[in-house]
Structure formats: structure tokens, C-alpha cells
C-alpha positions in Angstrom: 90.4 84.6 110.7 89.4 85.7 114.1 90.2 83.4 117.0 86.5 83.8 118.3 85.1 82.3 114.6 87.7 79.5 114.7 86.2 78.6 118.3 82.7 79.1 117.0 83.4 76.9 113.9 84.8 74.0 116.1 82.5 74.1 119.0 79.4 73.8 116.0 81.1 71.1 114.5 81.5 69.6 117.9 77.6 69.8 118.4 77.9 72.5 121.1 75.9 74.6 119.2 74.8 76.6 121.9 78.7 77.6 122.8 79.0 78.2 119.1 76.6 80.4 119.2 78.4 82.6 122.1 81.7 82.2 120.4 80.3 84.0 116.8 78.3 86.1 118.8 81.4 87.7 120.9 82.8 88.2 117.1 79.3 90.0 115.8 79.0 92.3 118.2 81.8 94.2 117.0 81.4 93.7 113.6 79.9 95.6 110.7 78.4 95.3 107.1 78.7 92.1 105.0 81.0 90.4 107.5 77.9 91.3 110.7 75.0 89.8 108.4 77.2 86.7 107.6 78.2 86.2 111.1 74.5 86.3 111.9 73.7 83.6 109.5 75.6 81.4 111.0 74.7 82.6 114.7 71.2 81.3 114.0 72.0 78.0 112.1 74.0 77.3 115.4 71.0 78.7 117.3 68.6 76.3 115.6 70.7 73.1 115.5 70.4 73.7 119.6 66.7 74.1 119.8 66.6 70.9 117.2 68.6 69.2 119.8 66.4 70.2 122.3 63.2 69.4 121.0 62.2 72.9 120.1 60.9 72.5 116.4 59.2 75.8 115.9 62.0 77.6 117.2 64.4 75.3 114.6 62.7 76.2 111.7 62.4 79.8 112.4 66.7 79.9 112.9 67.4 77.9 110.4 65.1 79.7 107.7 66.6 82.7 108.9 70.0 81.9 108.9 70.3 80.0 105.2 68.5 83.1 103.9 71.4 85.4 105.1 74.3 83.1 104.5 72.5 82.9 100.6 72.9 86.3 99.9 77.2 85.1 100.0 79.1 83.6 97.6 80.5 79.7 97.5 83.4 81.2 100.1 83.2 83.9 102.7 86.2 84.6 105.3 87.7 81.3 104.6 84.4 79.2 105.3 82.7 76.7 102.3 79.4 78.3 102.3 78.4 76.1 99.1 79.4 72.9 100.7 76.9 74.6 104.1 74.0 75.7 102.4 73.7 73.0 100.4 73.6 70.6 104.3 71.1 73.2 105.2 69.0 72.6 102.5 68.9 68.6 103.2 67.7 70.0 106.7 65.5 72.2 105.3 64.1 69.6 102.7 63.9 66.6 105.3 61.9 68.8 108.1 59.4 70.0 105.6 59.3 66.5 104.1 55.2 65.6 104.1 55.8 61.4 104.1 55.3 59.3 106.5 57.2 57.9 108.3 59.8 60.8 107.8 63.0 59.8 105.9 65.8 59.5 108.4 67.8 62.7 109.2 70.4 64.0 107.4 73.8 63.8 108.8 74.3 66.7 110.8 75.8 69.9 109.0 79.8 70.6 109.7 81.1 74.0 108.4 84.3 73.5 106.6 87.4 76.0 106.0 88.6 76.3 102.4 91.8 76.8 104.0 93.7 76.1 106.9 92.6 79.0 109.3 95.2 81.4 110.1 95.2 81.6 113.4 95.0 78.0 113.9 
């Protein structure tokens, strides 16, 4: 796994979402296919967990819409990353920000992207 997606992993799991962001993106730009619309996904789920954290709500739910429907189009695992175990903490996201009750339930803990394996650059 590329240094730049190991850094991007870490940094979003560190809430620096918007370093994340600049980390996958370095690694997108020279990508192609499958592996450029999955690095994309995940670009704007880091993209939207910044604007949550900064108050931006429309600009959240546009990312993160965006980015869980790429990153479904993969299987449980891509490139070493638990996309199962991801999309299914972006869908308690999804679920509690769309949530009509009030008062709203209490946020879900915030999403961590997991290896299914040690990274091999690490």
C-alpha cells in the first residue's frame, strides 16, 4: 500500500480530516480506474467529516452521500482497507443525520477506517 494512503488513513483516523483529504488526494491524482473511483470515495468521506466538524451541514451530506455511493460499488475489502466494517459507520452517519426525532439521538462514534492487514509499508 502506498505511503500517501497509509498517511491518509492515519491522519482520518486522527480527525484531521482535512490533511487526510490532501494525503489521498496526492495518491488520486495519479491514479486510474477502480483504484481512482475508490480513492475518491474516501477523499470525500474525509472531505465531509471536515465540513461536519466545521459546521458546514449541507456541504456534509453532499460528501458523504457521494463518497458511500462510490466506496458501495466495492467489495467488503479494497487495497487492504475494511470497506464493510466503513460503510456500515457511514451508514450510522447517514441514518442519524437524516434522523426526523427530536431531540436528535446522540452521534455516532466517529468512523475509523481499518486495514485488514498490517499495511505494507508500515
Amino acid at each position: 500500500m502506498e505511503r500517501g494512503i497509509i498517511d491518509g488513513i492515519r491522519l482520518f483516523n486522527a480527525g484531521h480530516y482535512f490533511e487526510a483529504h490532501e494525503a489521498l488526494e496526492a495518491v488520486w491524482l495519479k491514479a486510474t480506474g477502480d483504484r481512482k473511483r475508490f480513492l475518491h470515495g474516501l477523499i470525500q468521506v474525509a472531505a465531509a467529516f471536515h465540513h461536519h466538524a466545521r459546521g458546514n451541514r449541507a456541504g456534509y451530506l453532499s460528501l458523504i452521500e457521494k463518497g458511500s455511493e462510490k466506496l458501495e460499488s466495492f467489495g467488503a475489502e479494497f487495497e487492504g482497507i475494511d470497506l464493510a466494517a466503513l460503510r456500515r459507520q457511514l451508514q450510522s452517519w447517514r441514518d442519524h443525520l437524516n434522523a426526523s426525532s427530536l431531540p436528535a439521538p446522540p452521534a455516532p462514534p466517529l468512523p475509523q477506517i481499518k486495514f485488514t492487514g498490517k499495511p505494507e509499508n508500515d
